[in-house]
C-alpha positions in Angstrom: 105.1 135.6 109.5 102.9 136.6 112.5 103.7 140.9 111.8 102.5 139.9 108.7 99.5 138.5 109.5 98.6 140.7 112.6 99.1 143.8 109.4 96.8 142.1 107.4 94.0 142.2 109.4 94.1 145.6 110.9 94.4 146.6 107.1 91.0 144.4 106.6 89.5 145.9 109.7 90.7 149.7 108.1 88.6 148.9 104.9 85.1 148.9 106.4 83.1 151.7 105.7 82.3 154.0 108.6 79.2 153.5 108.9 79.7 149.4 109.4 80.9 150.9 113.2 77.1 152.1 114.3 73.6 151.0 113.9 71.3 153.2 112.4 69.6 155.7 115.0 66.0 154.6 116.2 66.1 151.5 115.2 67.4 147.8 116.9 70.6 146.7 117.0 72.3 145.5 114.1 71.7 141.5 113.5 75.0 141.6 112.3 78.4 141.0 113.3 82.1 141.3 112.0 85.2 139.0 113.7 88.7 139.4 112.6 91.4 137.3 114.4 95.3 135.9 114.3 95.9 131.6 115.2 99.6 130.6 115.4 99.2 127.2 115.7 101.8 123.9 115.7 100.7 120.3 112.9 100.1 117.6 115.1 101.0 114.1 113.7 98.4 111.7 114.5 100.5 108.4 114.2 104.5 107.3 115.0 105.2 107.2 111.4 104.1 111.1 110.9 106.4 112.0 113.6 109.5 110.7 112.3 109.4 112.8 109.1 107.7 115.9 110.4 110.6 118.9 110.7 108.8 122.2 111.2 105.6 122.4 112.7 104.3 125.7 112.3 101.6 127.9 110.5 99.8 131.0 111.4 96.6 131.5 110.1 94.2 134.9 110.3 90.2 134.7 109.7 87.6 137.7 108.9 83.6 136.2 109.4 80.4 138.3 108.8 77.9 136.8 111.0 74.3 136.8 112.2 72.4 136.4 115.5 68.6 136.4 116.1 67.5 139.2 118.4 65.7 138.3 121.6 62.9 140.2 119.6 62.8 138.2 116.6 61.2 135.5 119.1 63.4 132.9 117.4 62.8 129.6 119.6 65.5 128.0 118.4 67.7 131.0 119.1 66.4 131.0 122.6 67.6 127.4 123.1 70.7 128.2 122.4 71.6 131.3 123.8 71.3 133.4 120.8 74.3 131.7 118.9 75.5 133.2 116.0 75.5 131.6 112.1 78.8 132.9 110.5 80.4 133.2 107.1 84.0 133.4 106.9 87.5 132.9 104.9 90.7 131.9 106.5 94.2 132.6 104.9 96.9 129.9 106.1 100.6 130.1 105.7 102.2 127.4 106.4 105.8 126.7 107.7 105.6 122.9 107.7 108.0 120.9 106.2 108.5 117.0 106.0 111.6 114.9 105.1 111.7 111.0 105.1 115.4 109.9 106.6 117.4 107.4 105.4 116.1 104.3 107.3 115.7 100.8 106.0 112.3 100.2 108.0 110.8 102.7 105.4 110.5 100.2 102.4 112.1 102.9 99.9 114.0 102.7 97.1 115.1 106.1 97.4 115.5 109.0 99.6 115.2 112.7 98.5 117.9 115.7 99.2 115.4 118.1 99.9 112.4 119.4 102.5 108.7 118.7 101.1 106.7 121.5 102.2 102.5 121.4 103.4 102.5 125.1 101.5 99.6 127.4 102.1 96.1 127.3 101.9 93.0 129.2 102.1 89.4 128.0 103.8 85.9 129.0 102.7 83.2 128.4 105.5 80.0 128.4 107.6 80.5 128.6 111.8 78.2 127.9 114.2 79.6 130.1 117.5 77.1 129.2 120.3 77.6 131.4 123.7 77.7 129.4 126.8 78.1 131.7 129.3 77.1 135.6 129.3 78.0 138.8 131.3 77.3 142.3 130.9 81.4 141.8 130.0 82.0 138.6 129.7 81.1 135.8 127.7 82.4 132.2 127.2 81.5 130.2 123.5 82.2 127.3 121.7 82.0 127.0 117.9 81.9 124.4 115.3 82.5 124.8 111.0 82.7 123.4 108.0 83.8 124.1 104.7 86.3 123.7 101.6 89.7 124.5 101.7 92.1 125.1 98.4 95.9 124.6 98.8 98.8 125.8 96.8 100.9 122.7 97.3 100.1 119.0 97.3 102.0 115.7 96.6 103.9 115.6 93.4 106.7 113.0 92.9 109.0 115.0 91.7 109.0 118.1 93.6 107.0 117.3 96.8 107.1 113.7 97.3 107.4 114.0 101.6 104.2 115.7 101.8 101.7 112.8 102.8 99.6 115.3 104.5 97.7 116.6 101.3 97.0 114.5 98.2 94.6 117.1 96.9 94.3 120.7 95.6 90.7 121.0 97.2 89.8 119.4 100.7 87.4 119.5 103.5 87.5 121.9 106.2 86.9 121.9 110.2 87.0 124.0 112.7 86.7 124.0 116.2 87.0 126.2 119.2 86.8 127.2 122.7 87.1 131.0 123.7 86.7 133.3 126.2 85.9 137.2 125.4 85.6 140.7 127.2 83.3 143.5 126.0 85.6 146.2 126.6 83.5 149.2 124.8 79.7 149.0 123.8 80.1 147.1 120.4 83.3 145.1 120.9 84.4 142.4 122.5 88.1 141.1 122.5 88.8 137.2 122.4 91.3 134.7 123.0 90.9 131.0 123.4 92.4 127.4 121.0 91.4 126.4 118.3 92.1 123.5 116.3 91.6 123.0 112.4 91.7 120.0 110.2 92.3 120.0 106.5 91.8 116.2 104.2 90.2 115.1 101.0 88.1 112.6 102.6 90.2 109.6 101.1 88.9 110.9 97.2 92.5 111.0 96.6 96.0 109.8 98.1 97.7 110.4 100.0 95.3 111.5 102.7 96.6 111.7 106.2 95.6 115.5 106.6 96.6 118.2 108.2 95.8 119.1 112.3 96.6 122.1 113.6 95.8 123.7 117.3 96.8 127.1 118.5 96.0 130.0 120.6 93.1 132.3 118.9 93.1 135.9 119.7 90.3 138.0 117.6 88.6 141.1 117.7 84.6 141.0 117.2 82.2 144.6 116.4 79.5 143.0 118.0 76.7 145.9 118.3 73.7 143.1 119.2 75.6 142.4 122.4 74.2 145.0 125.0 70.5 143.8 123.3 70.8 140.0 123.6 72.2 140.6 127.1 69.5 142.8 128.9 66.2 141.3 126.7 67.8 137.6 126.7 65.1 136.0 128.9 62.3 138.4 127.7 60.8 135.8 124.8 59.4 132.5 125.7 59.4 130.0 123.5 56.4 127.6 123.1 56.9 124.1 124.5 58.2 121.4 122.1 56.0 118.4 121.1 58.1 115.1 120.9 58.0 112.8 118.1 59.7 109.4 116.4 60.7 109.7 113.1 62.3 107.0 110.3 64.4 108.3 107.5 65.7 106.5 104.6 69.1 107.3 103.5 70.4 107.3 100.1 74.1 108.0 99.4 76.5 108.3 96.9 80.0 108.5 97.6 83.9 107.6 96.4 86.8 106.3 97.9 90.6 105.9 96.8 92.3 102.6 98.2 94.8 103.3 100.7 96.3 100.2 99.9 97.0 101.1 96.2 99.2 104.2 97.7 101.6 102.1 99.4 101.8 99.4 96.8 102.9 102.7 94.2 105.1 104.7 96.9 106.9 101.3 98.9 106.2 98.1 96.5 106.4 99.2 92.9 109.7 99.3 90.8 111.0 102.9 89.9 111.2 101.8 86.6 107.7 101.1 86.4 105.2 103.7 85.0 102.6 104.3 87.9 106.0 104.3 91.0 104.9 107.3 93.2 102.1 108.0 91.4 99.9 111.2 92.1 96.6 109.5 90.3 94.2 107.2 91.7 91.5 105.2 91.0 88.0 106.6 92.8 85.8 103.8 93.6 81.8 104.7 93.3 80.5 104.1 97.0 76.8 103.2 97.2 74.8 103.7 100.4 71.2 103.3 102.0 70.3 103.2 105.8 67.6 103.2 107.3 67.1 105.0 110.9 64.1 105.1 113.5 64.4 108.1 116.1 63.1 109.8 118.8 63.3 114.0 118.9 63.1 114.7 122.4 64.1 118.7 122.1 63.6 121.0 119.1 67.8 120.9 119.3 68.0 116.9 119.6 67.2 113.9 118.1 68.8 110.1 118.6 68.2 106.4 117.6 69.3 103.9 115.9 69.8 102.9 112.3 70.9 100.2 110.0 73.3 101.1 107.2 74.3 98.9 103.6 76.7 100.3 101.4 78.5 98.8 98.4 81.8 99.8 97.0 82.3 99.5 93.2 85.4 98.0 92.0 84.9 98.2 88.6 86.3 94.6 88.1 90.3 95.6 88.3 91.6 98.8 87.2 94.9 99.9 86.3 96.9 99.4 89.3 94.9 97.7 91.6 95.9 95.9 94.1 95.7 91.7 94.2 94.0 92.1 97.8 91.9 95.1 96.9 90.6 93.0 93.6 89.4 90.2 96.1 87.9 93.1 98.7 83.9 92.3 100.0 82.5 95.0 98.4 79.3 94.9 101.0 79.1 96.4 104.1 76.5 96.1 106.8 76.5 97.9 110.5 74.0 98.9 112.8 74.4 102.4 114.2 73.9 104.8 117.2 72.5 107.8 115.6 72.2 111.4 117.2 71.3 114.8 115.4 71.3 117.9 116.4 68.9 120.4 114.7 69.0 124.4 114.4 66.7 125.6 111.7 66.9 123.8 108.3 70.7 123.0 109.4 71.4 119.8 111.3 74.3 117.4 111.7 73.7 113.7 111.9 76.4 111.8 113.8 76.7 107.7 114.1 78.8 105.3 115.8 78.6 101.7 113.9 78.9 98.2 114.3 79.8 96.0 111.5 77.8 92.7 110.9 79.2 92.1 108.2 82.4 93.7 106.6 85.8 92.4 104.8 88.6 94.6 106.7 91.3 94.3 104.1 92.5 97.5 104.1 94.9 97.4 106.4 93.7 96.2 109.2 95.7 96.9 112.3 96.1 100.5 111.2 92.8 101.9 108.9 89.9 99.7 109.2 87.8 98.5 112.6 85.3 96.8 113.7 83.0 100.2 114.2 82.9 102.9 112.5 81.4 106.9 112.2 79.5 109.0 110.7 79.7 112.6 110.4 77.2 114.6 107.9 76.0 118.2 107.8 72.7 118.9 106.3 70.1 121.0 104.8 66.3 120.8 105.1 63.8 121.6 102.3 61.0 121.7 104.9 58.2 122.4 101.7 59.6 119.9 99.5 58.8 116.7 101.9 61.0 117.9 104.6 64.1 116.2 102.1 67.4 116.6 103.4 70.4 116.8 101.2 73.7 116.7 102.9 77.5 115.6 102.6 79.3 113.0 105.0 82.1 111.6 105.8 82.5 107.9 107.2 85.7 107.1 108.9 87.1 104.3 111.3 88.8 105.3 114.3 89.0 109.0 112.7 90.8 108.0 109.3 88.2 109.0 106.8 87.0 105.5 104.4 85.4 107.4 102.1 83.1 110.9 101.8 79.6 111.0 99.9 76.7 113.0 99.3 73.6 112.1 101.0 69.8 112.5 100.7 67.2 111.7 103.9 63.7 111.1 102.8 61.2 111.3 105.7 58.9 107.9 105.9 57.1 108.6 108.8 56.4 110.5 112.3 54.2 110.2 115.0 51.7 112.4 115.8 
């Protein structure tokens, strides 16, 4: 599987047109960048019951990104902050060799066992990076970088045919990346890397079943960087003007949905086979409402942090087919104060919270999905000439395991002079 993948990025790399190799004569250095690289990496089960039924762990993955990094001379302030990082675009291929198998033990709750391997099956991500350099050399440099994006897989859940695989309930799902890596600029315009990476794969509890997929491994890539020698030598020649601090309040509407954990195991452990929704692949989405409210201090052009208070309301739509006695009786308000902290570059920013419910009915399995706090994850985009609006998509999750995913618009109330 890895020849494979190592042959099908050189071929990539062979396509480029010869002129991609060299900047233009006379002029600066090309803003952009091409990276091609190879991740064998192992699943890691996050809990003792994905462990048990988990036989072969392992996937290879290879990535090509077009990216694009502000020149010292472009006197990008935000660029200056943070050491020229570089906004990337990217597709990832991953073939998977994970397989799953539930064994014959009573604690399990089934009625049945299969004779055969489920299988994760492979994917393909569609992305945004955000590779920010850390630590620069004339030949060596040390980043770390965060994505985001969409993935579409091949295989899901099915009943019949794939009924192990609890890792994916969904053909489409949510992407991220993260990394650490070390590289060596071993001619002008390249730079070899190597460093681990991990990559996470769910559907942001829209659909069951909805553990996801984690994966970490040992990245080794080869970037045409020809900006390198540029950033390096002028890196300290712009100044950026100082940054004025401010509070600011938002208000924060959301819409979101969210599938019932609970109504998967009542189908899959607590259901008659005889009965017409046993191990059923369809569930009911529950609309999610939201509004918060935040106050908060920017104190750098890259930070910002406060607090907030956040509602949200889930609509049960009285009781659907299937639903759960429990789930029909579920509080469907919500109410938690939060620690909030963004982080800005450009029109791009991501808002992060960690809650505290005041108020909140933990139903859904308490011991193992829902807690007292909670988080917040959202990435953003500013309309800066259309009230400085933010629109956005989040995920909230407790203790990791998403609740449910929405999308979100910030309206600006006020700021300080």
């Amino acid at each position: 599987m890895w020849k494979q993948a190592i042959s099908s990025l050189l071929l990539l790399f062979a396509a480029l047109p010869a002129s991609t190799y060299a900047a233009p004569a006379d002029s600066l250095p090309s803003r952009w960048s091409l990276e091609g690289g190879v991740l064998p990496s192992w699943q890691i089960p996050l809990d003792q019951y994905s462990r048990r039924w988990l036989k072969r762990r392992y996937s290879t993955s290879i990535h090509l990104e077009a990216g694009r990094t502000s020149l010292p001379q472009d006197s990008d302030s935000y660029a200056h902050d943070y050491g020229y990082p570089t906004l990337a675009w990217g597709v990832a291929a991953h073939f998977s060799d994970v397989t799953m198998r539930r064994t014959a033990d009573p604690s399990w709750g089934l009625a049945e066992m299969q004779d055969y391997d489920s299988r994760l099956g492979n994917a393909v991500s569609f992305y945004g990076k955000f590779s920010r350099p850390f630590f620069r050399t004339r030949h060596w440099t040390a980043d770390y970088v965060l994505g985001y994006g969409l993935g579409w897989h091949h295989l899901k859940y099915n009943p019949r045919t794939n009924v192990d695989d609890e890792l994916m309930g969904s053909r489409w799902s949510m992407y991220f990346t993260a990394g650490l890596h070390v590289g060596y600029r071993f001619a002008k315009e390249w730079v070899a890397k190597a460093g681990v990476e991990y990559y996470h794969h769910s559907n942001g509890a829209l659909n069951r079943p909805n553990k996801g997929s984690n994966n970490v491994g040992a990245v080794v890539a080869l970037q045409w960087s020809p900006n390198y020698e540029d950033i390096y030598v002028h890196r300290h020649d712009f100044r950026p003007p100082p940054f004025h601090r401010y509070f600011y309040a938002t208000l924060l509407l959301g819409l979101g949905g969210k599938t019932f954990d609970g109504d998967w195991q009542r189908t899959q452990f607590r259901t008659d086979p005889k009965a017409s929704d046993y191990r059923t692949a369809h569930f009911h989405v529950n609309p999610v409402y939201e509004v918060s409210t935040s106050m908060m201090y920017r104190y750098a052009r890259r930070w910002a942090s406060g607090l907030g208070v956040d509602v949200s309301y889930i609509d049960l739509g009285g009781e659907p087919y299937g639903r759960d006695g429990h789930i029909a009786a579920y509080n469907r308000w919500s109410v938690g104060v939060s620690a909030q902290h963004e982080v800005f570059y450009h029109d791009l920013s991501v808002r992060m919270a960690l809650g505290w419910y005041l108020h909140h009915d933990a139903r859904e399995r308490v011991s193992e999905m829902e807690k007292r706090y909670y988080e917040n994850i959202g990435v953003f985009y500013t309309f800066r000439h259309f009230i400085g609006l933010k629109v956005g998509v989040n995920v909230k999750a407790h203790k990791t395991k998403a609740d449910f995913s929405s999308l979100r618009v910030v309206i600006p109330v006020w700021q300080s002079k």
